[in-house]
PQR file of N, CA, C, O and H, with PARSE charges and radii, in Angstrom:
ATOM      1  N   UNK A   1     -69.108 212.489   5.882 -0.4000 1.5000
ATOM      2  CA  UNK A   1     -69.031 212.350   7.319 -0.0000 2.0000
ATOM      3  C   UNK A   1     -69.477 213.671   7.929  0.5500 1.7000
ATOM      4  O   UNK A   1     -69.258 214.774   7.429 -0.5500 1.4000
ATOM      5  N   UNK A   2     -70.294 213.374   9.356 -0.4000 1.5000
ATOM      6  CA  UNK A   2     -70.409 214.751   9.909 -0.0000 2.0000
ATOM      7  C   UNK A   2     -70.384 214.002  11.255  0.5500 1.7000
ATOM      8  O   UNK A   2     -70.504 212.887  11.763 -0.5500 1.4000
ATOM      9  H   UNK A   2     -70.472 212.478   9.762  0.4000 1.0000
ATOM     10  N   UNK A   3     -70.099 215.622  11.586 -0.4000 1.5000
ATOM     11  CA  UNK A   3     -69.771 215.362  13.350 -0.0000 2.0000
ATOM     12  C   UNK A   3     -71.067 216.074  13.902  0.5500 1.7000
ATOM     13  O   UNK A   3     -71.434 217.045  13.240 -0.5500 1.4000
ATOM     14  H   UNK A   3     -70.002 216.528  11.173  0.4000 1.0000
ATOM     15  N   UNK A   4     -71.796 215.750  14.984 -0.4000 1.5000
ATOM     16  CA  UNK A   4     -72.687 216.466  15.725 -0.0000 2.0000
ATOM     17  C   UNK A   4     -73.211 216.280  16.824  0.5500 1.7000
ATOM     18  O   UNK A   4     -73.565 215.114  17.001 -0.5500 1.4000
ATOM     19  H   UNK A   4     -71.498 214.962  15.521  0.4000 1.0000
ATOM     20  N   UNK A   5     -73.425 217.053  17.734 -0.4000 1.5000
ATOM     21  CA  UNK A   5     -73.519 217.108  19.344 -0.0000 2.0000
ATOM     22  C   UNK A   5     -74.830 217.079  19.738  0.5500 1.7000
ATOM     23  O   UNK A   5     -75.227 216.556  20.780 -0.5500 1.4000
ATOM     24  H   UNK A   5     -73.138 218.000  17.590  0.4000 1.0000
ATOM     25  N   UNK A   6     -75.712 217.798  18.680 -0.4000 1.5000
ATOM     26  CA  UNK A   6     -77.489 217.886  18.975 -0.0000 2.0000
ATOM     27  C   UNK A   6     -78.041 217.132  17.789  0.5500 1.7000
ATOM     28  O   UNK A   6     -77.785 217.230  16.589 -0.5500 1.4000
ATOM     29  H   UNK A   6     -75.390 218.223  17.834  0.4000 1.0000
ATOM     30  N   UNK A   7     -79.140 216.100  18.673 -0.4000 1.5000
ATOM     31  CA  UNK A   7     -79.525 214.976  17.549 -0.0000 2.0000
ATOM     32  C   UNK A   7     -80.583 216.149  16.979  0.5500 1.7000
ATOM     33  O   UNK A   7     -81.010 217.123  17.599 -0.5500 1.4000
ATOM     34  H   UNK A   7     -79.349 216.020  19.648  0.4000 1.0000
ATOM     35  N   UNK A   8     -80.876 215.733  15.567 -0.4000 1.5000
ATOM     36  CA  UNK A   8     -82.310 216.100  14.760 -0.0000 2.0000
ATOM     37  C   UNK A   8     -81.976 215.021  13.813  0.5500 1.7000
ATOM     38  O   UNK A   8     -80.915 214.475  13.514 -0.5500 1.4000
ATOM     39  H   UNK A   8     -80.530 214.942  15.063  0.4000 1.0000
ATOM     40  N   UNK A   9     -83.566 214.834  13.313 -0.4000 1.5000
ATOM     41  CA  UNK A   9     -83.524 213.776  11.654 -0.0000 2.0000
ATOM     42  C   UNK A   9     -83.282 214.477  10.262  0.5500 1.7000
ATOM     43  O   UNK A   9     -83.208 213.917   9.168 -0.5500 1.4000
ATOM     44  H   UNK A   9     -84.428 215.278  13.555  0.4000 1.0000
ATOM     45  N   UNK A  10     -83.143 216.231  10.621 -0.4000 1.5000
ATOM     46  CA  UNK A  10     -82.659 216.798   9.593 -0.0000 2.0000
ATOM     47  C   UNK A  10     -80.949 216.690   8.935  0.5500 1.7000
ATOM     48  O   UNK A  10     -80.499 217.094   7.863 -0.5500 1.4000
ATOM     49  H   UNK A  10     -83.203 216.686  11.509  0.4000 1.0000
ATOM     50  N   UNK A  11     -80.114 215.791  10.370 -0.4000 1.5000
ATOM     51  CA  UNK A  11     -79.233 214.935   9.644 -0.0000 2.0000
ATOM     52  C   UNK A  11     -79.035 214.050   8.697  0.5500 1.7000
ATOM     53  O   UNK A  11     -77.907 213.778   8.287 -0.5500 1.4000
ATOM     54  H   UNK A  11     -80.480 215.462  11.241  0.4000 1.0000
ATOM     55  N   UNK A  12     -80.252 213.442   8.194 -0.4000 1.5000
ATOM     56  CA  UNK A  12     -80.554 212.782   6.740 -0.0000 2.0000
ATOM     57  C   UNK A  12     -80.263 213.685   5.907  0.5500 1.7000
ATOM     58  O   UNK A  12     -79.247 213.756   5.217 -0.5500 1.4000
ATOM     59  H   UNK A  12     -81.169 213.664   8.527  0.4000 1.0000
ATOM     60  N   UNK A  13     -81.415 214.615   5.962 -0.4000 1.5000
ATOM     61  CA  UNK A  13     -81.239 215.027   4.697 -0.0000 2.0000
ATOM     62  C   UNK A  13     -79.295 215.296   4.412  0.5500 1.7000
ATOM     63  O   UNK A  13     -78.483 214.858   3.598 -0.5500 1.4000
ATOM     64  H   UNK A  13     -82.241 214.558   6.523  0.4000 1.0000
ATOM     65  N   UNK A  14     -79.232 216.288   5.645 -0.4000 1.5000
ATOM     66  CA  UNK A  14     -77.456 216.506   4.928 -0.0000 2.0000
ATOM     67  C   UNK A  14     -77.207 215.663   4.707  0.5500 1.7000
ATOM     68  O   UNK A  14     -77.125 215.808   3.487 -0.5500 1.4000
ATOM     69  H   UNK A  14     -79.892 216.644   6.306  0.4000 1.0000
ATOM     70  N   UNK A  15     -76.890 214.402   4.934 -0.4000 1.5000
ATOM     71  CA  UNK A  15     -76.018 213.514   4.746 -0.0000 2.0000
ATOM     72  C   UNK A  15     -76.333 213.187   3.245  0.5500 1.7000
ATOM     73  O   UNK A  15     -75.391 212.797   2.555 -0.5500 1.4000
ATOM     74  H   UNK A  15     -76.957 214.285   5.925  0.4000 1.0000
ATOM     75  N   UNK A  16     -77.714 213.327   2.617 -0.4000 1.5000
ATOM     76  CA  UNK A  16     -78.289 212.994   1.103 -0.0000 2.0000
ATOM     77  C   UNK A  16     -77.609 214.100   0.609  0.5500 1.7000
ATOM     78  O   UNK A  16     -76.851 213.836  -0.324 -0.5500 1.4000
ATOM     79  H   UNK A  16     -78.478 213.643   3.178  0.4000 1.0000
ATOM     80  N   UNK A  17     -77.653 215.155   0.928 -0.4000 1.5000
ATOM     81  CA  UNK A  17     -76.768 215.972  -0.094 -0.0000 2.0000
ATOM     82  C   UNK A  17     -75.534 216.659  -0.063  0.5500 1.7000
ATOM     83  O   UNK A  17     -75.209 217.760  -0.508 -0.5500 1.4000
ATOM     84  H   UNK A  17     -78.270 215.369   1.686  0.4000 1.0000
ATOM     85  N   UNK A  18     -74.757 215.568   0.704 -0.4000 1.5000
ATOM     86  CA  UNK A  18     -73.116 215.579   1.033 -0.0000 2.0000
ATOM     87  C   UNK A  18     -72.941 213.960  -0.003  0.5500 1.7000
ATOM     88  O   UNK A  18     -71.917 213.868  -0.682 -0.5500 1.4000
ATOM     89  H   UNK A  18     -75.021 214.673   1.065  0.4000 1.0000
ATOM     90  N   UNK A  19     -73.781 213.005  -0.037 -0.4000 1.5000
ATOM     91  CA  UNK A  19     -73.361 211.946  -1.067 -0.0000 2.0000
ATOM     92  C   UNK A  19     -73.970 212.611  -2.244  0.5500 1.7000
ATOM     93  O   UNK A  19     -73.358 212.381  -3.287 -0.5500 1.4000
ATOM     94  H   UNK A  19     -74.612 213.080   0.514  0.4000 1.0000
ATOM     95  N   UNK A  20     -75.070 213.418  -2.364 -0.4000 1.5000
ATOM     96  CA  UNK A  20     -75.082 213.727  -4.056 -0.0000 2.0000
ATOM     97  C   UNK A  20     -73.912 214.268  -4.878  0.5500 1.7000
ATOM     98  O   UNK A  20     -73.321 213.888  -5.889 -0.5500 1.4000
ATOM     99  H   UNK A  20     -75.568 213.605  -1.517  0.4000 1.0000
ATOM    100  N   UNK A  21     -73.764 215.800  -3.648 -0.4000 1.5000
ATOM    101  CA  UNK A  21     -72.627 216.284  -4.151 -0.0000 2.0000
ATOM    102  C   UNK A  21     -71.383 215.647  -4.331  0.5500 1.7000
ATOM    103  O   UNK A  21     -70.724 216.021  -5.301 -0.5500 1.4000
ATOM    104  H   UNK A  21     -74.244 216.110  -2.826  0.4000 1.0000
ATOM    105  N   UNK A  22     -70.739 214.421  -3.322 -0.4000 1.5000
ATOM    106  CA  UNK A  22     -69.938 213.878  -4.021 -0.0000 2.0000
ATOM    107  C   UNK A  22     -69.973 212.768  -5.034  0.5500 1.7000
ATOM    108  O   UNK A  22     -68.942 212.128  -5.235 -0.5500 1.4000
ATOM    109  H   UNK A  22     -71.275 214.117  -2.534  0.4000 1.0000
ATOM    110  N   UNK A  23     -70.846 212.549  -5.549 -0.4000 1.5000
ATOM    111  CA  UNK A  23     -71.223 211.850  -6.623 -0.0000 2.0000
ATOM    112  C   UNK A  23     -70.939 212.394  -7.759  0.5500 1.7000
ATOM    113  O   UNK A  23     -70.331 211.777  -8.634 -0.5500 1.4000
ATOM    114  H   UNK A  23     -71.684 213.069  -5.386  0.4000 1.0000
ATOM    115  N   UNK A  24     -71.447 213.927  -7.923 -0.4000 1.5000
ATOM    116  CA  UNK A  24     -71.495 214.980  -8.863 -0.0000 2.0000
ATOM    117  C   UNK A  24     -69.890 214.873  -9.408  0.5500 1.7000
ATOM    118  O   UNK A  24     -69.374 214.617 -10.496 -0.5500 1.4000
ATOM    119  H   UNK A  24     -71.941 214.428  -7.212  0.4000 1.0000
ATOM    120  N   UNK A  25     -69.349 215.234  -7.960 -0.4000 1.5000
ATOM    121  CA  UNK A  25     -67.784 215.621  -7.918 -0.0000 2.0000
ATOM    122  C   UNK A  25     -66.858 214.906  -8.854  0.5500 1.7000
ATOM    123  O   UNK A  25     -65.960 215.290  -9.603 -0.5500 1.4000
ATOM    124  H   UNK A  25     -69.768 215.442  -7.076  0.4000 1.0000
ATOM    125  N   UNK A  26     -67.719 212.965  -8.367 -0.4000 1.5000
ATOM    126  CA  UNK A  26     -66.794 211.731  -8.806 -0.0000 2.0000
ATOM    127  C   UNK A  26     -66.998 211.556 -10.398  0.5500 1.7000
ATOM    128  O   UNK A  26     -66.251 211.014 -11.212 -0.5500 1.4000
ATOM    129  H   UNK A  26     -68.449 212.653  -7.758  0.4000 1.0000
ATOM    130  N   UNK A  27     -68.291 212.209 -10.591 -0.4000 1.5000
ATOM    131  CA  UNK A  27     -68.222 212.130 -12.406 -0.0000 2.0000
ATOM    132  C   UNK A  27     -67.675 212.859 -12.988  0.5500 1.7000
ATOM    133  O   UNK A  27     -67.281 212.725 -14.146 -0.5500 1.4000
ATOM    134  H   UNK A  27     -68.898 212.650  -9.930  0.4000 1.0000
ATOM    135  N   UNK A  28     -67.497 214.151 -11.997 -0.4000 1.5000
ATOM    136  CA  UNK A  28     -66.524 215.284 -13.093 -0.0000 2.0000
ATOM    137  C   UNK A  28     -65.020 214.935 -13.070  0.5500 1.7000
ATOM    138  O   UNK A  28     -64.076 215.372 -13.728 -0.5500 1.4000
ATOM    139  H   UNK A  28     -67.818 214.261 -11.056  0.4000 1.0000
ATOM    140  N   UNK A  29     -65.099 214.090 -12.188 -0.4000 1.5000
ATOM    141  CA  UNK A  29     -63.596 213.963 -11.749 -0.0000 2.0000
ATOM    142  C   UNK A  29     -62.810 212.835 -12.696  0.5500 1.7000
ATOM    143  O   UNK A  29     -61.611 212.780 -12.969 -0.5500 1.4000
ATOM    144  H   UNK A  29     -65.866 213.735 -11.654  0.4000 1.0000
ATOM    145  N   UNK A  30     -63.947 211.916 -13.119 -0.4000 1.5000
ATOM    146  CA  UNK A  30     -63.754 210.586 -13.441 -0.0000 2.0000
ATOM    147  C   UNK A  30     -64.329 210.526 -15.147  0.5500 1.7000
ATOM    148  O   UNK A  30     -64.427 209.526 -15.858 -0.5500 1.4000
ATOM    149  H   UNK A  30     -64.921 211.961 -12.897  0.4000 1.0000
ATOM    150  N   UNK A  31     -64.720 212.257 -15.556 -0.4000 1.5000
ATOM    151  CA  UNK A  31     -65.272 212.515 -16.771 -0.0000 2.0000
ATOM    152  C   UNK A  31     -66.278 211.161 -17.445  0.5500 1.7000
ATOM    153  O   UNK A  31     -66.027 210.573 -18.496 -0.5500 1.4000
ATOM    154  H   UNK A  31     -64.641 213.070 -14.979  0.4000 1.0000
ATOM    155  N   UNK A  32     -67.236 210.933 -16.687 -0.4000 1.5000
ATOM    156  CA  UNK A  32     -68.405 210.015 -16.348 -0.0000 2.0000
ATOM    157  C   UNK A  32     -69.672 211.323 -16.652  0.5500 1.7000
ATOM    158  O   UNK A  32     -69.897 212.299 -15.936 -0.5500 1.4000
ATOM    159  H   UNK A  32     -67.439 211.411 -15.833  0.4000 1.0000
ATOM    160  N   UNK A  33     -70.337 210.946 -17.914 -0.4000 1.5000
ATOM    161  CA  UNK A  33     -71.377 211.795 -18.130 -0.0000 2.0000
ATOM    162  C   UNK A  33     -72.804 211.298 -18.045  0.5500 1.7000
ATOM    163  O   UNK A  33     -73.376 210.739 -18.982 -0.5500 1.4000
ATOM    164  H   UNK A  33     -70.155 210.153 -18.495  0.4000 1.0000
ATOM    165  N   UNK A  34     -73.414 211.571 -16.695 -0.4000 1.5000
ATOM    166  CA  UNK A  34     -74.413 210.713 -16.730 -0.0000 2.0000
ATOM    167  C   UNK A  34     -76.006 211.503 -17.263  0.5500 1.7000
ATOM    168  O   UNK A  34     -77.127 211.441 -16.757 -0.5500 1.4000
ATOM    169  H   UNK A  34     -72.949 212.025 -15.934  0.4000 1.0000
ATOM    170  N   UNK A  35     -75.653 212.005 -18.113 -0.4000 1.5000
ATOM    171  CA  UNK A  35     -76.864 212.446 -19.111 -0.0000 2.0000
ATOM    172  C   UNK A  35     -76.803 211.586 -20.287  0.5500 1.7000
ATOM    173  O   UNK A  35     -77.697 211.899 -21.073 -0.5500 1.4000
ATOM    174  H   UNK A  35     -74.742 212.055 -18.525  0.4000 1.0000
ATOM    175  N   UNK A  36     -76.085 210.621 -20.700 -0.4000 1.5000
ATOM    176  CA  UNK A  36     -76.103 209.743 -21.860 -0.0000 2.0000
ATOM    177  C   UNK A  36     -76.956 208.990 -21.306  0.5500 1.7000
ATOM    178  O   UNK A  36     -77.496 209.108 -20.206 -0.5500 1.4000
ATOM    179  H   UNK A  36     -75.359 210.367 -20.061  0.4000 1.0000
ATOM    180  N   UNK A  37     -77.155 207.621 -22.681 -0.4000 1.5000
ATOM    181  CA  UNK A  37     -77.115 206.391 -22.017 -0.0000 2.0000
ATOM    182  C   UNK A  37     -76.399 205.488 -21.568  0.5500 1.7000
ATOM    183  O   UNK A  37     -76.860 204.405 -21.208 -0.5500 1.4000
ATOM    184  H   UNK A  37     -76.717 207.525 -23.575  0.4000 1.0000
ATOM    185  N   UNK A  38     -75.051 205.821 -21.516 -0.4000 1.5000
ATOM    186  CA  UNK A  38     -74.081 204.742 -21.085 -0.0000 2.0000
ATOM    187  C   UNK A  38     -74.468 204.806 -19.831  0.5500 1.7000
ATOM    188  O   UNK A  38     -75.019 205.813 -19.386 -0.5500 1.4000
ATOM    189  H   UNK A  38     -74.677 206.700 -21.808  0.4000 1.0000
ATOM    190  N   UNK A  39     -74.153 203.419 -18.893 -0.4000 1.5000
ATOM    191  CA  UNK A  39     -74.544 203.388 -17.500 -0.0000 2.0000
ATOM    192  C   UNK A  39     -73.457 204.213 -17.063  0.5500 1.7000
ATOM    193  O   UNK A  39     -72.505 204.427 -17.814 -0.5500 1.4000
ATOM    194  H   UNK A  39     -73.706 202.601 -19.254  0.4000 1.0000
ATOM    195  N   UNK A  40     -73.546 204.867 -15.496 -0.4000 1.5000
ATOM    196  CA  UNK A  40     -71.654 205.439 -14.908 -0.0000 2.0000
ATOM    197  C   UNK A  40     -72.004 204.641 -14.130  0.5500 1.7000
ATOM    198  O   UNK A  40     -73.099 204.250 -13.726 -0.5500 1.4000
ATOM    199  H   UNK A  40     -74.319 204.693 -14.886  0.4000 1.0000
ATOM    200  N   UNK A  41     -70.416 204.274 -13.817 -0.4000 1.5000
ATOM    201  CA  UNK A  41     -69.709 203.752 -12.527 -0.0000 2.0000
ATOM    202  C   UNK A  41     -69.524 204.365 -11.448  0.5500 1.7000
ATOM    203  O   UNK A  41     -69.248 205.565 -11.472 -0.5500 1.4000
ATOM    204  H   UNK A  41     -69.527 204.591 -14.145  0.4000 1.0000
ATOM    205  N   UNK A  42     -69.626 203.745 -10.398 -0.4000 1.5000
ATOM    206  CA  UNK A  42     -70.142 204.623  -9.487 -0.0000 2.0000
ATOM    207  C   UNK A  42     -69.672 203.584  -8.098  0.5500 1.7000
ATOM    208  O   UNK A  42     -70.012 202.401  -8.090 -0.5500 1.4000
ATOM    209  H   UNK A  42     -69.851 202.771 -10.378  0.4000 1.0000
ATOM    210  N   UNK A  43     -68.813 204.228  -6.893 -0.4000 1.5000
ATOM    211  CA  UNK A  43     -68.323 203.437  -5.953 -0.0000 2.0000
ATOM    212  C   UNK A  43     -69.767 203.111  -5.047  0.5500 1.7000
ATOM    213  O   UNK A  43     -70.814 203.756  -5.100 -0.5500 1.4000
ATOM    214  H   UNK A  43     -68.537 205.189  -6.900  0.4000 1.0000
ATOM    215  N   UNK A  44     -69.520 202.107  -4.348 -0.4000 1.5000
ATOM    216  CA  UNK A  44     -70.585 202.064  -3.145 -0.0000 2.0000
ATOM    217  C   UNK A  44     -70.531 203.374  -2.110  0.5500 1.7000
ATOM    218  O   UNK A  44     -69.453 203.420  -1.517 -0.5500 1.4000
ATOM    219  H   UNK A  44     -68.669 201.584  -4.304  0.4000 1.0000
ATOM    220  N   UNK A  45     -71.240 204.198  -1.843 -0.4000 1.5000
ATOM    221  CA  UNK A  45     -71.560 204.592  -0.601 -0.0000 2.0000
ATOM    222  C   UNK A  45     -71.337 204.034   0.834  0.5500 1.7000
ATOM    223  O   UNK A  45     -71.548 202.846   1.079 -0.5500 1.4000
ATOM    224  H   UNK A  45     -72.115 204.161  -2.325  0.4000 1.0000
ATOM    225  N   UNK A  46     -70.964 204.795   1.652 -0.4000 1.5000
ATOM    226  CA  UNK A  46     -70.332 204.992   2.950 -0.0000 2.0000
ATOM    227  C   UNK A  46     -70.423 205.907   3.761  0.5500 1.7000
ATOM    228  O   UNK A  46     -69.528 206.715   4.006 -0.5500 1.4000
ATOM    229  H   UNK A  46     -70.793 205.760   1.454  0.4000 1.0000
ATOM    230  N   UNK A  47     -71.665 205.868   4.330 -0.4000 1.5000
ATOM    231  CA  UNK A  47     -71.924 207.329   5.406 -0.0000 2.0000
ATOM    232  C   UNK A  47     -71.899 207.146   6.850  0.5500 1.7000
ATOM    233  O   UNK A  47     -72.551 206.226   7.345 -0.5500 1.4000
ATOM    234  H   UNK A  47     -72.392 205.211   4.131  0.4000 1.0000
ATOM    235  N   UNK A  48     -71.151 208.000   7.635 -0.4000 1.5000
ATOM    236  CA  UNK A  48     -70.580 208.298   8.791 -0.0000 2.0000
ATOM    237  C   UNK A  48     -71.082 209.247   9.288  0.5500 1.7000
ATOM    238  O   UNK A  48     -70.995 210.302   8.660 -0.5500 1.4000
ATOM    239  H   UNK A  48     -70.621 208.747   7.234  0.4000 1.0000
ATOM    240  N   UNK A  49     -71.828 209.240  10.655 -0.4000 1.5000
ATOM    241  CA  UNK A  49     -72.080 210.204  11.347 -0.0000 2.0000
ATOM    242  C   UNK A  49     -71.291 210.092  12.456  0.5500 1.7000
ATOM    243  O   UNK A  49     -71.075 208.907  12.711 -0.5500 1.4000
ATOM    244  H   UNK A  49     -71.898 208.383  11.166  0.4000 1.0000
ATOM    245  N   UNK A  50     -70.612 211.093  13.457 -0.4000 1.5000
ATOM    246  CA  UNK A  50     -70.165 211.049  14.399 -0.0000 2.0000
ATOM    247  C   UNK A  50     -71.075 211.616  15.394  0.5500 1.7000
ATOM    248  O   UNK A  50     -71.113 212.840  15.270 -0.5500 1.4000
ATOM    249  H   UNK A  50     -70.787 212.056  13.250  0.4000 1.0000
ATOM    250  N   UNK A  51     -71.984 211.085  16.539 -0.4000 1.5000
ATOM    251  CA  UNK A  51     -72.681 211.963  17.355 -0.0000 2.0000
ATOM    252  C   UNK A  51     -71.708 211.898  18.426  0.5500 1.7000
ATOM    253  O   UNK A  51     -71.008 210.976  18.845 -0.5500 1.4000
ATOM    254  H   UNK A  51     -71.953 210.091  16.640  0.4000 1.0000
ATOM    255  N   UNK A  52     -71.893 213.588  18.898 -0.4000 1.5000
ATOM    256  CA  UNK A  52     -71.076 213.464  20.483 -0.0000 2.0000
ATOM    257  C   UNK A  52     -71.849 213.778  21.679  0.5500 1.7000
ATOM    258  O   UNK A  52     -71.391 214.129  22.767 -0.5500 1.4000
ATOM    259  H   UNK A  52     -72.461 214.338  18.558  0.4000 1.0000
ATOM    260  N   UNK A  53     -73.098 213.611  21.351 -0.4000 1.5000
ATOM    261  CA  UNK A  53     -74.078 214.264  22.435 -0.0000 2.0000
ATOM    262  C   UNK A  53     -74.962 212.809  23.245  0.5500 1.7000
ATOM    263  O   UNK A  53     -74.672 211.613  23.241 -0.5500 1.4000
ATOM    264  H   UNK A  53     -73.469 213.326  20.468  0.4000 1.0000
ATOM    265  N   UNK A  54     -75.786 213.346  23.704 -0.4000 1.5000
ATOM    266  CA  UNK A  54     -76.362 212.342  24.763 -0.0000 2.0000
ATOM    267  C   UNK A  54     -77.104 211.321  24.052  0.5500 1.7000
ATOM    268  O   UNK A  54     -78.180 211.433  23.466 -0.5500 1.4000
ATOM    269  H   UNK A  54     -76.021 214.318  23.707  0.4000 1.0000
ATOM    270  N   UNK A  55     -75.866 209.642  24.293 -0.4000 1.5000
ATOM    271  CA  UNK A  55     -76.275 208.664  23.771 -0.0000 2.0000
ATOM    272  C   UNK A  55     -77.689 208.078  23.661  0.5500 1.7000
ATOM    273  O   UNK A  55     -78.169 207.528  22.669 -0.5500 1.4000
ATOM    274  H   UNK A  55     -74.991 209.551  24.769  0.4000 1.0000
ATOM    275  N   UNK A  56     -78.330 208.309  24.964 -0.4000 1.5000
ATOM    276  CA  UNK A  56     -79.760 207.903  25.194 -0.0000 2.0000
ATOM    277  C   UNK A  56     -81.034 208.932  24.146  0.5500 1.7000
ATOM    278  O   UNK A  56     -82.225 208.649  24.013 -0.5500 1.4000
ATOM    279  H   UNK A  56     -77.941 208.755  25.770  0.4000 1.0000
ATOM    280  N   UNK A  57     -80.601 209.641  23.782 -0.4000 1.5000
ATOM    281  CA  UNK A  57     -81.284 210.780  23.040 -0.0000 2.0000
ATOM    282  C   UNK A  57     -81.824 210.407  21.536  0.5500 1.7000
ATOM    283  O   UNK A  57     -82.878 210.768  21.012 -0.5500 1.4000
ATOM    284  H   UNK A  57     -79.634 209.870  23.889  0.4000 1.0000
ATOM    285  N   UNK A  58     -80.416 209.283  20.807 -0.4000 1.5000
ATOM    286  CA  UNK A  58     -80.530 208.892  19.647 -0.0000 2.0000
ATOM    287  C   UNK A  58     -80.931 207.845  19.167  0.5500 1.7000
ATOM    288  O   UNK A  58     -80.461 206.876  19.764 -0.5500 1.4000
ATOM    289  H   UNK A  58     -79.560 208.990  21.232  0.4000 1.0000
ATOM    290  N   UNK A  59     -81.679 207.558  18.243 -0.4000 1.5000
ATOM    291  CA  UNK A  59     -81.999 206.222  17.366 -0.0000 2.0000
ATOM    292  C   UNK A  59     -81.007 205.659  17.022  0.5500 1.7000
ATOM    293  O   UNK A  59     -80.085 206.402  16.686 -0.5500 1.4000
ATOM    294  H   UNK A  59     -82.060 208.345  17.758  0.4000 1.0000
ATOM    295  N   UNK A  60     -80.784 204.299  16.962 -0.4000 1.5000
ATOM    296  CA  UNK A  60     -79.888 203.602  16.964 -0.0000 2.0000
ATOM    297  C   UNK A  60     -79.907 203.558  14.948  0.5500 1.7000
ATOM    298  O   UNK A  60     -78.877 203.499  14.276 -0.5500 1.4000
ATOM    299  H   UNK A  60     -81.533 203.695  17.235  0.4000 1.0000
ATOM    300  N   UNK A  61     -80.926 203.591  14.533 -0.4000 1.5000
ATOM    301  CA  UNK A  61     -80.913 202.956  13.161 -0.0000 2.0000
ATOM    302  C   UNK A  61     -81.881 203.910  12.647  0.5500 1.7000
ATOM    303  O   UNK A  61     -82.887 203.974  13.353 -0.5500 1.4000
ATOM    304  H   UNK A  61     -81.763 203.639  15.079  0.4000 1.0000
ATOM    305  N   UNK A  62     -81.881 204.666  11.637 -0.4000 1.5000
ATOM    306  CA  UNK A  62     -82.955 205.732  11.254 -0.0000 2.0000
ATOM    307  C   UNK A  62     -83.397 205.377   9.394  0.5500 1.7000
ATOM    308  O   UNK A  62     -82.965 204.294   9.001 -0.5500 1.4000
ATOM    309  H   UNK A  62     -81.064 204.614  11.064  0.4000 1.0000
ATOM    310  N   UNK A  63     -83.793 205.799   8.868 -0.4000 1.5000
ATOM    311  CA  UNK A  63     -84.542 205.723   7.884 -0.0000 2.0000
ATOM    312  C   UNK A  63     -84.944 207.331   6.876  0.5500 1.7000
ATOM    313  O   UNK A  63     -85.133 208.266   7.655 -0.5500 1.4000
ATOM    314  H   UNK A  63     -84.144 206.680   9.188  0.4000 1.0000
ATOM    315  N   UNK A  64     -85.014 207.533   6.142 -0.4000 1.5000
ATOM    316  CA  UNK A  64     -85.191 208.679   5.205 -0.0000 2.0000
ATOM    317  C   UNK A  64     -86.369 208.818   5.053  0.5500 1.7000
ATOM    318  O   UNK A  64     -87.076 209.789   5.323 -0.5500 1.4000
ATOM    319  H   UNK A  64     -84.860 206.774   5.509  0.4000 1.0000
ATOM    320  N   UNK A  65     -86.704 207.546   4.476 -0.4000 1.5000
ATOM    321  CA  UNK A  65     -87.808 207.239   3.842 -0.0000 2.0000
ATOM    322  C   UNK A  65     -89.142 207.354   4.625  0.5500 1.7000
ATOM    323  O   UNK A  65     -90.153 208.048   4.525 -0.5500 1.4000
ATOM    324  H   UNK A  65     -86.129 206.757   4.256  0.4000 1.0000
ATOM    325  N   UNK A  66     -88.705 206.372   5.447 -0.4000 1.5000
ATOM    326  CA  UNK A  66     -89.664 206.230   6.897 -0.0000 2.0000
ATOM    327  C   UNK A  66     -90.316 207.980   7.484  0.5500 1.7000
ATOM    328  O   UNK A  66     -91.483 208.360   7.399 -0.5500 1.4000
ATOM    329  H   UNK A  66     -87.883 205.808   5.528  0.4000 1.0000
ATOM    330  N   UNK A  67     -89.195 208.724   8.023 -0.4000 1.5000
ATOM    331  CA  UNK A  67     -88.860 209.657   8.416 -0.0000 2.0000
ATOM    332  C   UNK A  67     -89.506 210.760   7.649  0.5500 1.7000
ATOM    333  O   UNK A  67     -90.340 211.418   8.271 -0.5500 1.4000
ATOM    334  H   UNK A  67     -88.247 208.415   8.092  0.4000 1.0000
ATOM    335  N   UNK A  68     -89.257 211.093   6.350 -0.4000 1.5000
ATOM    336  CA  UNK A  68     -90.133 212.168   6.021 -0.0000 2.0000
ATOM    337  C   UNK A  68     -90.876 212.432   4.895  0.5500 1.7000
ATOM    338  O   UNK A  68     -91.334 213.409   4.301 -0.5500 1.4000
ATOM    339  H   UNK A  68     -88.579 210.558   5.845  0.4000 1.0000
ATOM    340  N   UNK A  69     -90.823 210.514   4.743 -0.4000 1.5000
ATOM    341  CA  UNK A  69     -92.142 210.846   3.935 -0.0000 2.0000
ATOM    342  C   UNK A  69     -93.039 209.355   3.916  0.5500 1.7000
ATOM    343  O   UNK A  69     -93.288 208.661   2.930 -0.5500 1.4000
ATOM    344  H   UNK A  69     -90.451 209.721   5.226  0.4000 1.0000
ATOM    345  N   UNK A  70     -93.523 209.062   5.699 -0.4000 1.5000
ATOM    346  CA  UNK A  70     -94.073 208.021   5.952 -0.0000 2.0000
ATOM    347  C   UNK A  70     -93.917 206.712   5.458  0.5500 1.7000
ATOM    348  O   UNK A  70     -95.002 206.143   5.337 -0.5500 1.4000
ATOM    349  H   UNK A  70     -93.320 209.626   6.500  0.4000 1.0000
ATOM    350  N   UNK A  71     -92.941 206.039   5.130 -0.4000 1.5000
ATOM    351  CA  UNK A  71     -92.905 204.544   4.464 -0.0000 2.0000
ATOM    352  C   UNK A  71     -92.673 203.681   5.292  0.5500 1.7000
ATOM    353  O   UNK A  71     -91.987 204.106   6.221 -0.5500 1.4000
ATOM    354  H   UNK A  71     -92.060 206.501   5.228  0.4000 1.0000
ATOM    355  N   UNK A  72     -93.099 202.083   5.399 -0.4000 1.5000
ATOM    356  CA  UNK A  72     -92.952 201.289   6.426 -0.0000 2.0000
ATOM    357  C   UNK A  72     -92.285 200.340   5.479  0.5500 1.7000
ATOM    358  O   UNK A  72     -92.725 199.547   4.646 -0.5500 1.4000
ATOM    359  H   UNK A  72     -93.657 201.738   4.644  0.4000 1.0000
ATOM    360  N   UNK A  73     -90.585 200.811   6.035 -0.4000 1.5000
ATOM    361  CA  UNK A  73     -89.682 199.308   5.395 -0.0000 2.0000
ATOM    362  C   UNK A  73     -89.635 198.682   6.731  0.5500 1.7000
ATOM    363  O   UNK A  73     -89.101 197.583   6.879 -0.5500 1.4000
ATOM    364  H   UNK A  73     -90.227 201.455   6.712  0.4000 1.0000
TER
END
């Protein structure tokens, strides 16, 4: 989750590496070694942004992919 008052699309990226890192976290935590071949388990994802700044300013629905590195989903 993040909170923020000034829009940018460089909020993707954090948000990609606030779920990596807790991913990292959940295998050390859950002693899940994902350099084998066993598959890991792994919860669904759940990302939260809180914007508090000027509603009209923001995209309603954004994209990663799209965003910075041209893809048309």
């Amino acid at each position: 989750m993040e909170a923020q008052s000034t829009w940018t699309m460089n909020i993707l990226v954090r948000v990609l590496l606030y779920l990596a890192q807790s991913y990292h976290e959940y295998f050390h935590r859950t002693c899940q070694d994902y350099y084998k071949s066993r598959e890991v388990k792994m919860p669904k994802p759940e990302l939260y942004l809180i914007f508090t700044g000027n509603k009209g300013r923001k995209p309603d629905k954004v994209s990663l992919s799209k965003e910075f590195f041209g893809a048309r989903i």
